[in-house]
LUMFIVO-170480 format. One record per residue (C-alpha): residue number from 0; chain; y, z, x. Coordinates in steps of 0.05 Angstrom, whole numbers. Example, Ala and Ser with C-alpha at 12.3 -4.5 7.8 and 13.67 -1.06 7.14 Angstrom:
BEGIN
num=0 chaine=A Y=-90 Z=156 X=246
num=1 chaine=A Y=-21 Z=143 X=273
% end
This chain:
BEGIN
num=0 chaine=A Y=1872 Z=2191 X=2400
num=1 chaine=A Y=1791 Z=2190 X=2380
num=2 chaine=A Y=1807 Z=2235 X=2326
num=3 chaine=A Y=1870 Z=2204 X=2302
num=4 chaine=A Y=1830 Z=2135 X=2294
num=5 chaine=A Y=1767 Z=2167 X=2268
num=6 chaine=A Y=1803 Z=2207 X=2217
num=7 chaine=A Y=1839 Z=2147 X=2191
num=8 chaine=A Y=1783 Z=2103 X=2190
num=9 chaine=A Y=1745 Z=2165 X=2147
num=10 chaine=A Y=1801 Z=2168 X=2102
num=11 chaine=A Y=1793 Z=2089 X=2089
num=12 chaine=A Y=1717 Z=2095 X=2080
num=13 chaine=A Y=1723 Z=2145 X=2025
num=14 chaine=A Y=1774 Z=2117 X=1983
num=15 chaine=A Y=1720 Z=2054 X=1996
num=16 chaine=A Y=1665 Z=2092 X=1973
num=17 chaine=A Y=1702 Z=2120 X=1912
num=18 chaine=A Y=1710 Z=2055 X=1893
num=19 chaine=A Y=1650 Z=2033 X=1903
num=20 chaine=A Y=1617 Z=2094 X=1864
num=21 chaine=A Y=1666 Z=2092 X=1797
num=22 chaine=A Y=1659 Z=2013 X=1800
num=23 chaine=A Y=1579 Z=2003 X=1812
num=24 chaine=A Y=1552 Z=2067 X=1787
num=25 chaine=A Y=1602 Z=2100 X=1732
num=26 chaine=A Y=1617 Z=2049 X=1696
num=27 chaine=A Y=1552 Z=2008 X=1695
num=28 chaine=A Y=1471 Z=2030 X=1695
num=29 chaine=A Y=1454 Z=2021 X=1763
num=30 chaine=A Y=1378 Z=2004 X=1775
num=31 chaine=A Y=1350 Z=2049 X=1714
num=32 chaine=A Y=1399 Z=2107 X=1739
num=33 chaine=A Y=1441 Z=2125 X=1685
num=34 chaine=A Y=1470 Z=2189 X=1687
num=35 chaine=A Y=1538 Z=2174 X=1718
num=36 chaine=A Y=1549 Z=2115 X=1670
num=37 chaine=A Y=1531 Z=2159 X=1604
num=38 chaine=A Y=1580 Z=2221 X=1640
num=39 chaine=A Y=1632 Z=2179 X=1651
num=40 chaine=A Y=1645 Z=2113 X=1620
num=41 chaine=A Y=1616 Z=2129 X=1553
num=42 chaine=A Y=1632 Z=2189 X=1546
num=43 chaine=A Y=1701 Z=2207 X=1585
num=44 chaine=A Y=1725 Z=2145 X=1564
num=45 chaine=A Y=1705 Z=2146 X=1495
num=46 chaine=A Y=1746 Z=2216 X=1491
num=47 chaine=A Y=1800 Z=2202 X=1535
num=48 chaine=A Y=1845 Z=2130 X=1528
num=49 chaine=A Y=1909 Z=2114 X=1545
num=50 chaine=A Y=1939 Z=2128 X=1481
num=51 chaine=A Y=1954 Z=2194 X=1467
num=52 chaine=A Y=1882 Z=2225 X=1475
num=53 chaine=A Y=1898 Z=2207 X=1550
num=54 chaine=A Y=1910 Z=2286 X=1549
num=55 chaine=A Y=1857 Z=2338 X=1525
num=56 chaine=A Y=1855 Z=2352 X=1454
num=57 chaine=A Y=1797 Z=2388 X=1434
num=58 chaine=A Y=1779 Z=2446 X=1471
num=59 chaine=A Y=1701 Z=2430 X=1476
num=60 chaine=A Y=1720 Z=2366 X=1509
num=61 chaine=A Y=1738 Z=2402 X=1566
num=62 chaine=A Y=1682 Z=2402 X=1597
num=63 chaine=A Y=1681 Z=2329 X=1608
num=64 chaine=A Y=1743 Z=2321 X=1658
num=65 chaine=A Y=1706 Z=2352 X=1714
num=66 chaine=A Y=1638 Z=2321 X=1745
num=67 chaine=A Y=1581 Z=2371 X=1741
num=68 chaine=A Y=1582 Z=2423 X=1786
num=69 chaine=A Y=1522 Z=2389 X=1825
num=70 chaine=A Y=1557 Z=2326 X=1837
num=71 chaine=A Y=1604 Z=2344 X=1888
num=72 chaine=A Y=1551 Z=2372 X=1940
num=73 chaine=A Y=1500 Z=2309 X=1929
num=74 chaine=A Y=1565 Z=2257 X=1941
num=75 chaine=A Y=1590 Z=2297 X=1998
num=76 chaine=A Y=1516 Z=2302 X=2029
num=77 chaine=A Y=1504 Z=2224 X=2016
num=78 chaine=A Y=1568 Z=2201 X=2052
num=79 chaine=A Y=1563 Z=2247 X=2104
num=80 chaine=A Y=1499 Z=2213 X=2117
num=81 chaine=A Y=1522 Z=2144 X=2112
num=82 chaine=A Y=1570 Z=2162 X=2185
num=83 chaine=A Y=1504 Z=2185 X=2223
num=84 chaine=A Y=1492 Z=2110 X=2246
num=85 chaine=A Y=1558 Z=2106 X=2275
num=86 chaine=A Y=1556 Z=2172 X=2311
num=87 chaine=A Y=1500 Z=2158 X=2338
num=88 chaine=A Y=1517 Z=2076 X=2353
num=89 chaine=A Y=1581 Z=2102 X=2390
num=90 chaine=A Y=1556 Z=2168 X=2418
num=91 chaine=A Y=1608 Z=2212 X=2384
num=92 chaine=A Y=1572 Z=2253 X=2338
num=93 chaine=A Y=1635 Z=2284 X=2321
num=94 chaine=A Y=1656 Z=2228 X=2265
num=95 chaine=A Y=1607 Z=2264 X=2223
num=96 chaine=A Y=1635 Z=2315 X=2218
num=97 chaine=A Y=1695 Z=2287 X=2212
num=98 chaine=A Y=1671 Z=2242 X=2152
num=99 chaine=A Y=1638 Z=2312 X=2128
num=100 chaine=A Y=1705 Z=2346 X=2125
num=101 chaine=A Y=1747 Z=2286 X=2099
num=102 chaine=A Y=1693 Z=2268 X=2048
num=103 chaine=A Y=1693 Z=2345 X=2021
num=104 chaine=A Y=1776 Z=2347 X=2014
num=105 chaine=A Y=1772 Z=2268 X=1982
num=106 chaine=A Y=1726 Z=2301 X=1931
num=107 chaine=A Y=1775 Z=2364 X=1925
num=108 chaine=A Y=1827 Z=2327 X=1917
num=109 chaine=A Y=1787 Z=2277 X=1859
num=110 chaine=A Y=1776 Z=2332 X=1821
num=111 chaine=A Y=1835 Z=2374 X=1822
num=112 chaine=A Y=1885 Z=2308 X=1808
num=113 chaine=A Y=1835 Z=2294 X=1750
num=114 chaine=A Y=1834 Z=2356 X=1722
num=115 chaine=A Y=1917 Z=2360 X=1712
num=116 chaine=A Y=1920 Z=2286 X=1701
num=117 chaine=A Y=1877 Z=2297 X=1631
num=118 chaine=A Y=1898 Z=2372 X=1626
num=119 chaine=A Y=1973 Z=2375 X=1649
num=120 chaine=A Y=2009 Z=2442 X=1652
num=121 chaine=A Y=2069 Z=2427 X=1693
num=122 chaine=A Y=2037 Z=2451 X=1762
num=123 chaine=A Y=2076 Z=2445 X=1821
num=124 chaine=A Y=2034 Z=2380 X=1845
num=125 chaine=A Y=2047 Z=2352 X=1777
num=126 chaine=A Y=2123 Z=2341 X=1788
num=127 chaine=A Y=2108 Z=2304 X=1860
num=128 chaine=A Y=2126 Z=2226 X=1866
num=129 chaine=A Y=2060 Z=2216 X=1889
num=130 chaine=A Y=2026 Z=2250 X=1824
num=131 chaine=A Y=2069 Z=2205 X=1787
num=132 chaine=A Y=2055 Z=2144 X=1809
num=133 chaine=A Y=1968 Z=2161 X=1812
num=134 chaine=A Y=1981 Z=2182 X=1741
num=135 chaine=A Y=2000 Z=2114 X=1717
num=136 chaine=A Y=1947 Z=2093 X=1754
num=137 chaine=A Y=1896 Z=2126 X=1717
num=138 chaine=A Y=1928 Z=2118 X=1659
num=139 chaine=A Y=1924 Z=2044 X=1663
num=140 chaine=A Y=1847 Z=2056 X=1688
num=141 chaine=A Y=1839 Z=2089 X=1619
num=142 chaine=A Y=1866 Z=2019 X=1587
num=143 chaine=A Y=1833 Z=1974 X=1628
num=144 chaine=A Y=1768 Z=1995 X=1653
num=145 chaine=A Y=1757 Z=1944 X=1701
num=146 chaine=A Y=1820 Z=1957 X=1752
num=147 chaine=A Y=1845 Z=2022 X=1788
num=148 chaine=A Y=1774 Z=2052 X=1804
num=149 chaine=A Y=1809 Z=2093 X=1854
num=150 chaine=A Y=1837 Z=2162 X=1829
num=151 chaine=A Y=1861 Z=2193 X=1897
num=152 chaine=A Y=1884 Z=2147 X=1942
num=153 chaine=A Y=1887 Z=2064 X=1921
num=154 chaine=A Y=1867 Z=2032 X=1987
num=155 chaine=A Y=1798 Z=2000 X=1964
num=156 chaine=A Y=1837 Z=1979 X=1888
num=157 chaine=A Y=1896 Z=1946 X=1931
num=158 chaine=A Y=1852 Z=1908 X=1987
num=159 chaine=A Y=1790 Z=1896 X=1931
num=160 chaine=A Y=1839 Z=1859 X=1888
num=161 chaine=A Y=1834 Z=1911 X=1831
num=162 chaine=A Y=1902 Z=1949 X=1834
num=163 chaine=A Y=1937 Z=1940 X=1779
num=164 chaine=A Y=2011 Z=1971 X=1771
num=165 chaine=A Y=2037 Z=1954 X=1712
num=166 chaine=A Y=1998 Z=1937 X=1645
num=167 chaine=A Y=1993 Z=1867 X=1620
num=168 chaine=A Y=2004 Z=1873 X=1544
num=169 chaine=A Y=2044 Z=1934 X=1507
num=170 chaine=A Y=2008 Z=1989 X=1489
num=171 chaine=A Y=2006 Z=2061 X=1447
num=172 chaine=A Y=2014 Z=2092 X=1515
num=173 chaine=A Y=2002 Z=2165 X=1529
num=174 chaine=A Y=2076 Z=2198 X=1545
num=175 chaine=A Y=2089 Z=2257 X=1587
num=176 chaine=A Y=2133 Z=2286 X=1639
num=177 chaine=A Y=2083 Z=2261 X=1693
num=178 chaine=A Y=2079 Z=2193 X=1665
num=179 chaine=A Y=2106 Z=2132 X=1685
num=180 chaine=A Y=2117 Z=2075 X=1635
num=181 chaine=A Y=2063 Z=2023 X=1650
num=182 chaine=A Y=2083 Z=1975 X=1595
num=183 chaine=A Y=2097 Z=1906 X=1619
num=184 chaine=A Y=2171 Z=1894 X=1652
num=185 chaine=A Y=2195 Z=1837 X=1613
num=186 chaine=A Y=2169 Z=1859 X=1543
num=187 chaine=A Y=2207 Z=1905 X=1499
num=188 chaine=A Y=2140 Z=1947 X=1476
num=189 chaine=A Y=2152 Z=2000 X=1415
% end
C-alpha cells in the first residue's frame, strides 16, 4: 500500500514541478539565470506557434524540440533531491527512489510526447486518445503562453487554475490527424 501511495503522490509532485519549471524558469529570467528562458520561450516559441509552424518546418530547427542533452540528468538529479527530506522525515528512504524512477520516466515521457507533438509521423502513440487530447493542449500552450505549462500529464495546470481546454478567440490553428480543434465552441472560426 506504501508504494501505491508513494508512487501516486510522486506522480503528483512531478507534474507539480513541471509546472513549476516551464512556468518560473522557461518562460521568464529567473534570478540572472537565463538559459532555459532564451532555449525555450524565445526561441521554441518564436519557431514554433499554433498556426501552422506548430509542426517542424525547417530542418535546422530541429534541434530545438528537444532540451539539451544535459538537461535531463541535472532535472532528474535536482528532484530526486528535493524527496531526501521526506525520506528521511518518514524513515522510508525508499520514496527516493521512487521519486528517482518516476522523475526519470516523467522526463522520458516530456521529451518523447514533445518530440512527435512538433515532429509528427503517425507513430503508434500518436493515434492514442490520450495523445490527442495533450496535443491540443500544447497546441493551445503555443497560443497562449501563460496556460497549459504541463506537457505530460495536466494535474498542476487543472488544480493551479491554468488549464485551459478550449481557446478563447478563433485562430489560424495548426491542423493534423493528431489535432483536436481548440477553436472556441460557439464561434464559427474560418
Amino acid at each position: 500500500m506504501f508504494f501505491v501511495v508513494a508512487l501516486f503522490l510522486s506522480i503528483a509532485y512531478v507534474s507539480l514541478v513541471e509546472w513549476m519549471l516551464h512556468r518560473f524558469v522557461m518562460h521568464r529570467p529567473l534570478l540572472g539565470f537565463t538559459y532555459p528562458f532564451e532555449a525555450h520561450a524565445k526561441t521554441h516559441h518564436r519557431i514554433f506557434r499554433a498556426d501552422d509552424s506548430y509542426h517542424l518546418k525547417r530542418e535546422e530547427d530541429k534541434n530545438t524540440i528537444p532540451m539539451k542533452w544535459w538537461n535531463g540528468p541535472v532535472l532528474i538529479f535536482a528532484t530526486t533531491l528535493t524527496s531526501v527530506p521526506v525520506g528521511w522525515l518518514i524513515g522510508r528512504w525508499s520514496v527516493v527512489a521512487i521519486v528517482g524512477v518516476v522523475c526519470a520516466a516523467y522526463y522520458g515521457a516530456y521529451e518523447y510526447l514533445h518530440w512527435c507533438m512538433h515532429l509528427p509521423k503517425k507513430r503508434i502513440v500518436e493515434r492514442s486518445g490520450i495523445f490527442f487530447r495533450l496535443n491540443g493542449h500544447h497546441l493551445l500552450h503555443h497560443r497562449y503562453m501563460n496556460r497549459n505549462f504541463n506537457v505530460v500529464l495536466p494535474l498542476a495546470d487543472l488544480f493551479l487554475g491554468t488549464l485551459l481546454l478550449r481557446s478563447k478567440v478563433c485562430f489560424a490553428q495548426a491542423v493534423g490527424q493528431s489535432l483536436p480543434n481548440v477553436q472556441p465552441r460557439m464561434a464559427p472560426c474560418r
